[in-house]
C-alpha positions in Angstrom: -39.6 7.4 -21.7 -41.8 10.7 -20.9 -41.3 12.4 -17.5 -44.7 10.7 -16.0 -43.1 7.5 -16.9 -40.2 8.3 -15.3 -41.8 9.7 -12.1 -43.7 6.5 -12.0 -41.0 4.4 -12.2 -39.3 6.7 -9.3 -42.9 6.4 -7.2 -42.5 2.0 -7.5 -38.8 2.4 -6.7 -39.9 4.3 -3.6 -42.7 2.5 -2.6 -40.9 -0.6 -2.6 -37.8 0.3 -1.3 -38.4 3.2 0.7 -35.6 5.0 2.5 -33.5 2.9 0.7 -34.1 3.8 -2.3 -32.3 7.0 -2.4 -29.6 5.1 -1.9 -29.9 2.9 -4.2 -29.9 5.4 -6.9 -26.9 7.3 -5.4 -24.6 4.5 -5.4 -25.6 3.6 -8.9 -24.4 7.1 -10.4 -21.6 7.3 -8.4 -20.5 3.8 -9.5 -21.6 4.1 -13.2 -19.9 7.7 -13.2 -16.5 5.7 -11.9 -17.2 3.1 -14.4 -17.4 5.9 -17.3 -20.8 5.3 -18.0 -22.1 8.9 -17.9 -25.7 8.4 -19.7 -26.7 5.7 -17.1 -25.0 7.6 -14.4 -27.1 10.3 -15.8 -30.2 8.6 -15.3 -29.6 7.2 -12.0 -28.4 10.8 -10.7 -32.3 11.6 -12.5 -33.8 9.1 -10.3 -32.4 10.6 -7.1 -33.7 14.1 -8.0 -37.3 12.5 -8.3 -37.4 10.3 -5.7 -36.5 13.7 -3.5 -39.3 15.3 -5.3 -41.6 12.5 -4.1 -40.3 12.1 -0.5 -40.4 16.0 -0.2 -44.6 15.6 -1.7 -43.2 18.6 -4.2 -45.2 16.1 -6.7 -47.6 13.3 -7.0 -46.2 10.5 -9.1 -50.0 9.4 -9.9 -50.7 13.3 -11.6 -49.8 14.7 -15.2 -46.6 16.3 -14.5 -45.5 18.6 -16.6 -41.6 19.9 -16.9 -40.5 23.3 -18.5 
């Protein structure tokens, strides 16, 4: 996946679950991290860093984005 799809896929998760779906993604990592799935709990923990991007309107999910 490239970062834009990722931050779209954070934008849906948002936009459908709102609020909520911070906290979905935190108790994913948390309970993968438990489980000893670190690359999923990785991913999840990714997801909560994006979805505070978008809440915070640091970026715009519909834009090129561009990480360095």
């Amino acid at each position: 996946m490239t970062t834009d799809d990722l931050y779209r896929l954070a934008s849906d998760l948002a936009q459908e679950h709102g609020a909520n779906a911070s906290d979905y993604a935190s108790r994913a990592a948390v309970t993968l991290e438990a489980e000893g799935a670190h690359e999923r709990a990785k991913f999840w923990f990714l997801m909560m860093v994006m979805l505070a991007d978008i809440k915070s309107g640091r970026v715009d999910p519909e834009m090129h984005i561009t990480v360095h």
